[in-house]
C-alpha positions as CSV (number, residue, x, y, z in Angstrom):
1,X,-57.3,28.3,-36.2
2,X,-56.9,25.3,-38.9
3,X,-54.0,23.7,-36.7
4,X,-56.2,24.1,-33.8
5,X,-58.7,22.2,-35.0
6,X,-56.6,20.1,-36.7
7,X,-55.3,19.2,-32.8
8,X,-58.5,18.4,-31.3
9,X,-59.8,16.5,-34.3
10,X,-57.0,14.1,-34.7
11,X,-55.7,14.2,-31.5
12,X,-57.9,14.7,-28.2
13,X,-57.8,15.3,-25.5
14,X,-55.7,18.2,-26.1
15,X,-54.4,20.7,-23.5
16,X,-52.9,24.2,-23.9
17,X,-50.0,25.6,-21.6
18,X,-50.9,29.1,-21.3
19,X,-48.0,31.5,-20.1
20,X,-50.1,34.2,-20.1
21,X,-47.6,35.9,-22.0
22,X,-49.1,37.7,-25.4
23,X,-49.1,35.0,-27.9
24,X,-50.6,32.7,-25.4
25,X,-53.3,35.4,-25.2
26,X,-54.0,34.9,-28.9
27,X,-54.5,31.4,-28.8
28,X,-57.2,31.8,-25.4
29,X,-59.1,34.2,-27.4
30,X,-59.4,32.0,-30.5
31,X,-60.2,28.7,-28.2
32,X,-63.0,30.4,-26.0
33,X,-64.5,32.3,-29.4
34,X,-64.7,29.6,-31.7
35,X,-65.7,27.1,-28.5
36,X,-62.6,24.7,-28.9
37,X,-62.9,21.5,-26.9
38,X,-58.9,22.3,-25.5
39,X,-58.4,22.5,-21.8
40,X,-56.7,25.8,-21.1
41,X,-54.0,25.6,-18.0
42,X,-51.3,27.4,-16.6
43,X,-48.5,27.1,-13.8
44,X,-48.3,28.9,-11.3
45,X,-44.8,28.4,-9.8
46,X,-44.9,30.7,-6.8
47,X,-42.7,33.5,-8.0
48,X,-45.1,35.0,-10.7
49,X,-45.0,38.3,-10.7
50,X,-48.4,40.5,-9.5
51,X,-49.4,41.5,-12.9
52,X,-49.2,37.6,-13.8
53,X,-51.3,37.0,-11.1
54,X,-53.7,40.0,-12.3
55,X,-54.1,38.4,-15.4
56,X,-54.6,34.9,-14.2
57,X,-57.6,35.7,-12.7
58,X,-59.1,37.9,-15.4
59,X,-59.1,35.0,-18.3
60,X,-61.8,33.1,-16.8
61,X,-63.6,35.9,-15.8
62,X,-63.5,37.4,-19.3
63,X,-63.9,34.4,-21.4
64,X,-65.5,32.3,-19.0
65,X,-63.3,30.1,-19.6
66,X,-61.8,27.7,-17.0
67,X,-58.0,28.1,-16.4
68,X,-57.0,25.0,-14.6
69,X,-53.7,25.7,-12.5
70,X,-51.2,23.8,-11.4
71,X,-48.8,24.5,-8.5
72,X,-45.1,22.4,-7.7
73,X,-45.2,20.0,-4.9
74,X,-44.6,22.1,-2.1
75,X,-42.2,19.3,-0.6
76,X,-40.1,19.4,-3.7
77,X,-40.0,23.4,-3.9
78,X,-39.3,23.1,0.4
79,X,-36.0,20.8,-0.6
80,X,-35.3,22.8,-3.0
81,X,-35.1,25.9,-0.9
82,X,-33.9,24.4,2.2
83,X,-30.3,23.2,-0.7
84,X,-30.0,26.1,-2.5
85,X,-31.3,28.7,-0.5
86,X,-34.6,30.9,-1.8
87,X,-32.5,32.2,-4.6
88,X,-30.3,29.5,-5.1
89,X,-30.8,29.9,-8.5
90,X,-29.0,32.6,-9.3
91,X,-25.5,30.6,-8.2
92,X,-25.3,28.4,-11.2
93,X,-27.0,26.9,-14.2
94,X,-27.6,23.4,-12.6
95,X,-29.3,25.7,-9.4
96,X,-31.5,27.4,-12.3
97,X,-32.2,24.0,-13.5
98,X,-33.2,22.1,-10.9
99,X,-35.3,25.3,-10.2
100,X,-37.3,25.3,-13.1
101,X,-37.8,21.3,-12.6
102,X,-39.1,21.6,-9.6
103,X,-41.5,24.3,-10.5
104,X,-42.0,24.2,-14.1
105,X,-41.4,21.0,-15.4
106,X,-42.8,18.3,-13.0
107,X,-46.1,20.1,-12.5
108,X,-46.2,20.5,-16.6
109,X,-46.0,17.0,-16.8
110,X,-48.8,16.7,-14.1
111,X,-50.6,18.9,-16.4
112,X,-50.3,16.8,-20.2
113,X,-51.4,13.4,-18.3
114,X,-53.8,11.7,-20.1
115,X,-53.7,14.2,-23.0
116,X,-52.8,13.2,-26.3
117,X,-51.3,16.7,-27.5
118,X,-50.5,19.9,-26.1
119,X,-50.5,23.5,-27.7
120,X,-47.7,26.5,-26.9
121,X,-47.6,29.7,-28.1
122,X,-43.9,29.3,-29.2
123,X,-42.8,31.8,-32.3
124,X,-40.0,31.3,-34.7
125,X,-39.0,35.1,-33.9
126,X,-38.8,34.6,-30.5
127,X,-35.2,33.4,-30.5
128,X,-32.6,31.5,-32.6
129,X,-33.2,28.5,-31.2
130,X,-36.7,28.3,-32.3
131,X,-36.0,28.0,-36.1
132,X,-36.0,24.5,-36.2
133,X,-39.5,24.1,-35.1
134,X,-42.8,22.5,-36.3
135,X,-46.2,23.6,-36.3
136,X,-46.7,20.1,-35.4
137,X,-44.3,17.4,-34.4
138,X,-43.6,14.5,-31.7
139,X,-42.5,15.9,-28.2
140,X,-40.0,13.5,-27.3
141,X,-39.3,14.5,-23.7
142,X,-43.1,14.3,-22.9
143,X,-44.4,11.5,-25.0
144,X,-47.1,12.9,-27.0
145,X,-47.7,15.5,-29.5
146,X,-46.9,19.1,-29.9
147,X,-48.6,22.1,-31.5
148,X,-47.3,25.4,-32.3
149,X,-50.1,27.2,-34.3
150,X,-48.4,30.7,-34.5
151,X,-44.8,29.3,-35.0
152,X,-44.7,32.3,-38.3
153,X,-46.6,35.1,-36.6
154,X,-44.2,37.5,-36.2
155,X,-44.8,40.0,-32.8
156,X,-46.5,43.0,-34.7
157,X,-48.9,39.9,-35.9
158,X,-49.1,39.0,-32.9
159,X,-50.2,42.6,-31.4
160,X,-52.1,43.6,-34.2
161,X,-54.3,40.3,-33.0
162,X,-54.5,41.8,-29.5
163,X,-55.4,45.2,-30.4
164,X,-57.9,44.3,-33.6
165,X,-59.7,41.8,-30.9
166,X,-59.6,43.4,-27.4
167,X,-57.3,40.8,-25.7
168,X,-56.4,41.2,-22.5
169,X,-52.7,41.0,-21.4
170,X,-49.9,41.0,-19.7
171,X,-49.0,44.7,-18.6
172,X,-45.7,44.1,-18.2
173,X,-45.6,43.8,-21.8
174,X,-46.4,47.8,-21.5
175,X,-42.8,47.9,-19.7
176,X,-41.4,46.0,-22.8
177,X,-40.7,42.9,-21.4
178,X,-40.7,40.5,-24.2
179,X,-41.7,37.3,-22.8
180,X,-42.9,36.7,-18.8
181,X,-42.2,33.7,-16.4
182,X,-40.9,34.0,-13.1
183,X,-40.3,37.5,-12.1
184,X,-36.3,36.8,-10.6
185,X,-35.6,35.1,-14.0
186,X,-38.0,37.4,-16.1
């Protein structure tokens, strides 16, 4: 909550990319209950799966919060297609790529324009990779900075959070997925 408000203090307009995963969760449910001046979005890259989609349109309803949501460029995803083929991604790591630019990345940078920092859900114990992070640090590769208020939660802090506060989530959590994005790569 302190590196919240830490964001919006020093820092706004701030933005938060929700995943709709179960950290992500956390972080809506402290914004809407302590009335955080952070503008909640989310991607929706056309191959979410249903319960995704479930879930994306209970936030708002439950927090009454918005959810602002941004979609790729339909002419970007159509080239995409009409070069690699609907699952083209699955023949190589530049196809997987190129897939997630066209339907991740450009539409996240859509989404952190005229923001002066964004929040993520990311955790240390998420992967190896992750060790090296900051709770707050400059995101080079989209010009502004970057929060990560539950970079030490671990996942039983995480769902201890969820259960203790009656947050909704993901249900394919319930089928033990550990993270959620597009349901081919998921």
């Amino acid at each position: 909550l302190n590196v919240l408000r830490l964001a919006v203090r020093d820092y706004s307009p701030v933005c938060f990319a929700n995943s709709l995963g179960a950290e992500d969760m956390v972080l809506t449910d402290l914004i809407a209950k302590h009335g955080l001046n952070i503008q909640v979005f989310s991607l929706d890259t056309g191959r979410l799966p249903a319960e995704t989609y479930e879930l994306m349109q209970a936030v708002p309803e439950h927090y009454g919060l918005p959810l602002k949501i941004y979609f790729p460029d339909f002419s970007a995803v159509e080239k995409y297609v009409e070069c690699n083929g609907v699952n083209g991604f699955y023949d190589s790591v530049k196809s997987r790529k190129d897939c997630c630019y066209v339907r991740k990345v450009e539409p996240l940078r859509r989404a952190l324009q005229n923001k002066r920092a964004w929040i993520t859900g990311l955790r240390r114990d998420q992967a190896v990779t992750r060790n090296a992070l900051e709770t707050s640090s400059w995101d080079k590769d989209n010009g502004r900075r970057k929060f990560n208020p539950l970079l030490d939660w671990s996942d039983r802090d995480v769902w201890a959070y969820i259960r203790q506060n009656d947050v909704p989530y993901n249900k394919l959590h319930d089928q033990f997925y550990p993270s959620l994005g597009c349901a081919p790569c998921t």
